[in-house]
C-alpha positions as CSV (number, residue, x, y, z in Angstrom):
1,X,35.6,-35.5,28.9
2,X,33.5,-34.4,32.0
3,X,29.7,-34.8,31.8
4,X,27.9,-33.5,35.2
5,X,24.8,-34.0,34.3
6,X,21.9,-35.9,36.7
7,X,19.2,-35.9,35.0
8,X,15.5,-36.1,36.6
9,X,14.5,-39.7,34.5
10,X,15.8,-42.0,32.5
11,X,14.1,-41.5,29.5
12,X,12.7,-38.6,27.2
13,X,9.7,-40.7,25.6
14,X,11.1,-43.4,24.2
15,X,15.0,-41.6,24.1
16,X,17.1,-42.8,26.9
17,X,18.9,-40.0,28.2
18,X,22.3,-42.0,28.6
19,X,23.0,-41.7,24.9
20,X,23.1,-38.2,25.3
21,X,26.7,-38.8,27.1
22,X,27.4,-41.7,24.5
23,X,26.8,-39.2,21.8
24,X,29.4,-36.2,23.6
25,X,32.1,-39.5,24.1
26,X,32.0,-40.3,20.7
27,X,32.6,-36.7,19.5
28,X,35.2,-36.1,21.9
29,X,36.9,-39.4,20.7
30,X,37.0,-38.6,16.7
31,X,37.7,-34.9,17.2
32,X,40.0,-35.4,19.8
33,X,38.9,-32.4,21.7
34,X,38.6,-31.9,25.3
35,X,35.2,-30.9,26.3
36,X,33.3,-30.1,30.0
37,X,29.9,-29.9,30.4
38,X,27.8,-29.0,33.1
39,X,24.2,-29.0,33.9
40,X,24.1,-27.6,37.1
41,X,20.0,-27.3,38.1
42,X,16.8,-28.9,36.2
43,X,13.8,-30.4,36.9
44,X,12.8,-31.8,33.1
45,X,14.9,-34.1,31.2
46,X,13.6,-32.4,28.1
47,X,15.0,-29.2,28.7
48,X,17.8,-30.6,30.1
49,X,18.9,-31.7,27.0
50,X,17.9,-28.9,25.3
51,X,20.1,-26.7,27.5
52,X,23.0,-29.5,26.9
53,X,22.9,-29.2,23.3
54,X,22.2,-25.5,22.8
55,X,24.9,-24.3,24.8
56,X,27.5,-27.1,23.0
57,X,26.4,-25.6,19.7
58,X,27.1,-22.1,20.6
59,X,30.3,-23.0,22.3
60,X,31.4,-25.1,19.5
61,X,30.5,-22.1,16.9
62,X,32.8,-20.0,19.0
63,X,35.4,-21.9,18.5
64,X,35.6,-22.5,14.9
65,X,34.3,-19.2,13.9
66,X,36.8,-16.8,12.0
67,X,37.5,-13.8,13.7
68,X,37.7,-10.5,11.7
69,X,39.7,-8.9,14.7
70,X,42.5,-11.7,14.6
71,X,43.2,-11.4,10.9
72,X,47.4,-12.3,10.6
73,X,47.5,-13.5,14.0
74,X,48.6,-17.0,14.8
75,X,45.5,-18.3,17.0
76,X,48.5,-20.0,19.7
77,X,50.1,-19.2,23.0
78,X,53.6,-20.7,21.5
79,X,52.5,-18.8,17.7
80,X,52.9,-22.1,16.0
81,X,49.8,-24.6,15.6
């Protein structure tokens, strides 16, 4: 997992903003899925975040979400999964 991500405090009220990364490790360690994320500008830990998780959960959709235009095609460089 990569996590580039400084954010501007420690905290978002009473959240700390380090379990945001705790949270990404332990998905990546039970799905066993590589992930990157990137926050490359900000100046507000709250929409930090926000950013963080929005674009994971669009991302994420993406790649679990049947495509109509693949229909009988093996989703695999090698055509075996």
């Amino acid at each position: 997992m990569v996590f580039n991500c400084k954010f501007v405090r420690d905290s978002i009220g009473e959240f700390e903003v380090d379990l945001i990364n705790e949270f990404f490790q332990g998905f990546v360690n039970h799905a066993l899925v590589t992930l990157h994320i990137d926050n490359l500008a900000g100046n507000n830990a709250h929409h930090q975040a926000e950013t963080i998780f929005k674009a994971f959960g669009r991302a994420l959709r993406m790649a679990v979400e049947l495509d109509p235009r693949m229909a009988g095609v093996m989703p695999s460089t090698k055509g075996t999964l």
